[in-house]
C-alpha positions as CSV (number, residue, x, y, z in Angstrom):
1,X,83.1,58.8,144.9
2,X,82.1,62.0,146.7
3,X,85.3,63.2,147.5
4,X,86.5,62.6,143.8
5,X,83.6,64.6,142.8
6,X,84.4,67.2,145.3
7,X,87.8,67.4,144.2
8,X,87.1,67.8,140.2
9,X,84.6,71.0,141.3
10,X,87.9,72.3,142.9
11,X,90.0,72.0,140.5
12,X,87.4,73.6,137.7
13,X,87.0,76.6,139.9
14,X,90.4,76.8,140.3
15,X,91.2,76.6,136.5
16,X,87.7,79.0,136.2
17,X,89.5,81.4,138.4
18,X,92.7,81.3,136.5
19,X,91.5,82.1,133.4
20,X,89.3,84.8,134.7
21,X,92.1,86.3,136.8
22,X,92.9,89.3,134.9
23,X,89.2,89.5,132.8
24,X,88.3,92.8,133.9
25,X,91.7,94.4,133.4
26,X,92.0,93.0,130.1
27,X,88.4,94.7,129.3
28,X,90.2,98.0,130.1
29,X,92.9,97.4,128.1
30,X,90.9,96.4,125.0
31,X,88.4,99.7,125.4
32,X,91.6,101.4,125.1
33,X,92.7,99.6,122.3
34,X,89.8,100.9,120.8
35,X,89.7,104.8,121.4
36,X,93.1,104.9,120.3
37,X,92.4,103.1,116.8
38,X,89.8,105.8,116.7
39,X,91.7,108.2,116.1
40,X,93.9,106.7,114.0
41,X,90.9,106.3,111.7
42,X,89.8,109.8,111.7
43,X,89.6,111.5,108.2
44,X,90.8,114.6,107.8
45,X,93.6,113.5,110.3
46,X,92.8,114.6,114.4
47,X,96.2,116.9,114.4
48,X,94.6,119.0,111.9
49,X,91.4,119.7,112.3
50,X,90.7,123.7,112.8
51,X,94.1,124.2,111.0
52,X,94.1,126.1,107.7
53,X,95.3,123.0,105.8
54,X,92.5,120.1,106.8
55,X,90.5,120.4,104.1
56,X,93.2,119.8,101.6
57,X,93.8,116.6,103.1
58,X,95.6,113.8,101.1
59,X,96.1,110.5,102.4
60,X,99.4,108.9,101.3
61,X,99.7,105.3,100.1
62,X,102.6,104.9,101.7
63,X,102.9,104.1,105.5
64,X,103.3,101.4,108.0
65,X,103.7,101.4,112.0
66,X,106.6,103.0,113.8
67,X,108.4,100.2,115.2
68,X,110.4,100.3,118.4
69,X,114.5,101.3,117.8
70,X,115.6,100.3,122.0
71,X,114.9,97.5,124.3
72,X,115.1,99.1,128.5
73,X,115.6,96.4,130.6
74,X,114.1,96.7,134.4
75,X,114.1,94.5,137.2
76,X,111.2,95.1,139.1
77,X,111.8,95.7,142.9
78,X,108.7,94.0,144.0
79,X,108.1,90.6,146.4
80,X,106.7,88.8,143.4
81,X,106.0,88.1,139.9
82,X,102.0,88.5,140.9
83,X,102.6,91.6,142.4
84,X,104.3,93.0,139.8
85,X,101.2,92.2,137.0
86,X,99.1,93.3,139.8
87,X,100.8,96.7,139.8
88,X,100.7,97.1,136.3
89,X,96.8,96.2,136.1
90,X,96.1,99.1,138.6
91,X,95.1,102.2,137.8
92,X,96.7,104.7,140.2
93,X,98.7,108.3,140.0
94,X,101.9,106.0,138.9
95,X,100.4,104.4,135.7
96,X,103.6,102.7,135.5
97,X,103.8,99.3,132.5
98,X,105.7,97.3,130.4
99,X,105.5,95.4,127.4
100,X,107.0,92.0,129.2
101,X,107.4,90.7,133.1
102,X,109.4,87.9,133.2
103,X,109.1,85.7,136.2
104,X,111.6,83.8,138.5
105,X,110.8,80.6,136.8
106,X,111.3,82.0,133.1
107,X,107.7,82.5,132.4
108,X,106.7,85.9,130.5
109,X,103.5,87.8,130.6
110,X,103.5,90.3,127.4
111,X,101.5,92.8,128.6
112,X,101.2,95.5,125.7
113,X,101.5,95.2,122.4
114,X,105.0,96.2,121.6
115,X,103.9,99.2,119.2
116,X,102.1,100.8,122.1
117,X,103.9,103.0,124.2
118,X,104.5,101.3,128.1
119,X,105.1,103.5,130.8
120,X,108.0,102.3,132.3
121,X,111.7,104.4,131.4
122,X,110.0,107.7,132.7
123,X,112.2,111.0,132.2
124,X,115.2,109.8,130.5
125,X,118.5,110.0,127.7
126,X,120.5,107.8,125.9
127,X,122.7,109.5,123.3
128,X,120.5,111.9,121.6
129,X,117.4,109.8,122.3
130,X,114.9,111.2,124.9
131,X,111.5,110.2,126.2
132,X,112.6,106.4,126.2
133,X,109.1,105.7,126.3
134,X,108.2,106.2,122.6
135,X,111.0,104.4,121.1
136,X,111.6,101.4,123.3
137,X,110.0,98.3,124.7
138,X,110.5,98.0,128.3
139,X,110.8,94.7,129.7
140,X,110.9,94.0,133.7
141,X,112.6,91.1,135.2
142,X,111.0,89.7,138.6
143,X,113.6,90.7,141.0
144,X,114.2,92.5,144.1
145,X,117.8,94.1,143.0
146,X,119.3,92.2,145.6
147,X,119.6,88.5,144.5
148,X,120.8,87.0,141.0
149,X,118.5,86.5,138.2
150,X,117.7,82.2,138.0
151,X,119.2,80.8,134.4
152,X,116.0,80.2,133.6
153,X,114.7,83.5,133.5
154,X,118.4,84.5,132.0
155,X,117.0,82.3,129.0
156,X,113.7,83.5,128.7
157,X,114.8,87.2,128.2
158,X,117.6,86.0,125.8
159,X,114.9,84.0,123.6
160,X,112.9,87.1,123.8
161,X,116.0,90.0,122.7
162,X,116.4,87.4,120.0
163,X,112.7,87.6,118.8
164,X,112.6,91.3,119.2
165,X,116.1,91.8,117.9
166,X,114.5,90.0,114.7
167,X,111.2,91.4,114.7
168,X,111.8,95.1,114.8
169,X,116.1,95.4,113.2
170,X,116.6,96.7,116.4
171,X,120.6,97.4,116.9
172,X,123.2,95.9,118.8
173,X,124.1,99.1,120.5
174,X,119.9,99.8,121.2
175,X,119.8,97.0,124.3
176,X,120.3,98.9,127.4
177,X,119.3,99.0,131.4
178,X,117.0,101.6,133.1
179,X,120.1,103.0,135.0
180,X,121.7,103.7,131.8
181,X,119.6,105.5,130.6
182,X,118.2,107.1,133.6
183,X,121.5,107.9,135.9
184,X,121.6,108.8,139.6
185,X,117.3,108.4,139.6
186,X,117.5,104.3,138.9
187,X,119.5,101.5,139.8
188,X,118.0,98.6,137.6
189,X,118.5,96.0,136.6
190,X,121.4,95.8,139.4
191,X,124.5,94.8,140.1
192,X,123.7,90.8,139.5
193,X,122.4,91.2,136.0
194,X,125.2,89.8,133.6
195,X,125.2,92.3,130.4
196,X,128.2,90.2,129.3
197,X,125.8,87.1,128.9
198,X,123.8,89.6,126.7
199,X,126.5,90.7,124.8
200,X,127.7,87.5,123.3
201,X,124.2,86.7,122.2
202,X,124.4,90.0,120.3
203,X,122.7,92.5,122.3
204,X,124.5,95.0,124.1
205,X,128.2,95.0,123.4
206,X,131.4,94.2,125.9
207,X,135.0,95.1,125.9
208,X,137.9,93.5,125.5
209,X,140.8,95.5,127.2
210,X,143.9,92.8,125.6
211,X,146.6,94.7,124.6
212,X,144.6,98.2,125.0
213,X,147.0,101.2,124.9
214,X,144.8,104.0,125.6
215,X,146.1,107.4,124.1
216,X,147.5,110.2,125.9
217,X,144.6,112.9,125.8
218,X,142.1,110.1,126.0
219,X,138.6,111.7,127.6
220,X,136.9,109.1,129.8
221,X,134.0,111.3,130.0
222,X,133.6,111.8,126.2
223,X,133.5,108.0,125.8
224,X,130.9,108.3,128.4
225,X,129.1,110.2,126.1
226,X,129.8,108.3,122.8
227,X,128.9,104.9,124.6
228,X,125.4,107.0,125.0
229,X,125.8,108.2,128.8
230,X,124.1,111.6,129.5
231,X,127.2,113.1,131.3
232,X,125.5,116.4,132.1
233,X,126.4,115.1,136.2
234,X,129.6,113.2,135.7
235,X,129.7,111.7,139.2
236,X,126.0,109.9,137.9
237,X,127.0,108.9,135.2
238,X,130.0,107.0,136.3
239,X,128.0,104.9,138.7
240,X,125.2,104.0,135.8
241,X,128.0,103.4,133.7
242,X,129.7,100.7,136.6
243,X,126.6,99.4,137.3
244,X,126.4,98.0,133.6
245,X,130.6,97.4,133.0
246,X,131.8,97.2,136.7
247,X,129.7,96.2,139.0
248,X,132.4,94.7,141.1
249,X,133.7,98.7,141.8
250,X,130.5,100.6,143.5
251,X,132.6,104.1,143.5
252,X,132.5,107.2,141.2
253,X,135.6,107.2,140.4
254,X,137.1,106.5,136.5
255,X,140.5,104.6,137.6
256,X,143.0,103.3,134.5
257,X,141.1,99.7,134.1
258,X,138.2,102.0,133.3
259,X,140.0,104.2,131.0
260,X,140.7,100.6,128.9
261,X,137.6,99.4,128.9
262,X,135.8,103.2,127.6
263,X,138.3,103.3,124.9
264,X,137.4,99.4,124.2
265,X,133.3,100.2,124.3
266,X,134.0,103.5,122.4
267,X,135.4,101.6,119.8
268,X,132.2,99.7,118.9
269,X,129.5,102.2,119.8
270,X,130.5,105.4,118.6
């Protein structure tokens, strides 16, 4: 009887502990919650006030939330799912987030709401689109860049672009990596993530070189550019770009398979 008794206290600390885990970092995030619907509330409106137009202020009747137009997937280079909420609990010089973590054995941890703005794409460009961070919801698979990602963790992130694809109208052309959008500076998610399995869920798209006859004064590096490729270093961008389309072919090098499949992807993203 004692040692049934001993082990139901365990097992309530345990599940005590659990639950409690992330209690004081949740706390933070709330209090921030907070001050920023603060301002939001403000009347005359914050980014006025001391301007020669505040006190002529007229709030409209029409408005809603900007909503998020790109998804940035990341995987996240750490030993361990844990580590990886961990390090986006911490306050430190970094202040690096995301909206979603999802773990090795498909389990996700949503971590922001997905009409804040996560720290996680840093300085980057895709197509005309800069500062990834205030347009996108970044989501980072548990992964050390070096292994394949587990099917189900594959289908958690495909059940999750599906809700978000949904959600938010977010287009096809709009689901994209961290290298892509961030050449030569980041690798993720790497070689082993299939963007083909994305695509023919409808997120991303893929090519189809069949019976491609690629023109004459075809410009790889302009279809670099439509596809949304910053090509400002055309050596970078060629990697990013294999990384996503070719990961088999680790060079910098545009060869004629890759002149088929940029005239391919052009097709369907310019």
């Amino acid at each position: 009887m004692r040692s049934f008794l001993f082990l139901f206290v365990v097992i309530i600390v345990i599940a005590g502990c659990s639950q409690n885990a992330y209690k004081s970092t949740n706390k933070v995030y709330k209090k921030q919650v907070k001050e920023f619907a603060k301002i939001l509330r403000e009347y005359p409106l914050k980014d006025s006030v001391g301007l020669n137009y505040a006190a002529d202020w007229a709030g409209t009747t029409n408005f809603s939330l900007r909503r998020p137009n790109f998804v940035v997937i990341h995987h996240t280079a750490q030993n361990s799912c844990e580590q990886t909420v961990k390090t986006f609990t911490t306050k430190d010089s970094r202040a690096v987030s995301a909206h979603y973590v999802i773990c090795e054995d498909g389990s996700v941890h949503h971590m922001l709401n997905d009409l804040l703005r996560a720290h996680h794409a840093g300085v980057s460009k895709w197509g005309n689109a800069t500062d990834l961070n205030s347009s996108s919801i970044g989501i980072e698979i548990d992964n050390n860049g070096s292994e394949p990602f587990p099917e189900a963790q594959m289908n958690s992130l495909l059940q999750l672009l599906d809700r978000l694809k949904k959600a938010y109208s977010i287009p096809q052309t709009n689901f994209i990596g961290h290298a892509d959008v961030a050449p030569g500076r980041k690798v993720d998610p790497s070689r082993f993530f299939s963007w083909k399995t994305l695509a023919d869920k409808g997120f991303g798209y893929w090519y189809d070189t069949t019976a491609v006859q690629v023109p004459v004064d075809f410009n790889a590096m302009q279809a670099l550019r439509i596809v949304g490729y910053n090509i400002a270093k055309p050596e970078i961008a060629i990697q990013s770009y294999k990384i996503h389309f070719v990961p088999q072919d680790t060079t910098s090098i545009i060869n004629d398979n890759d002149r088929k499949i940029l005239f391919s992807l052009m097709q369907k993203y310019q």
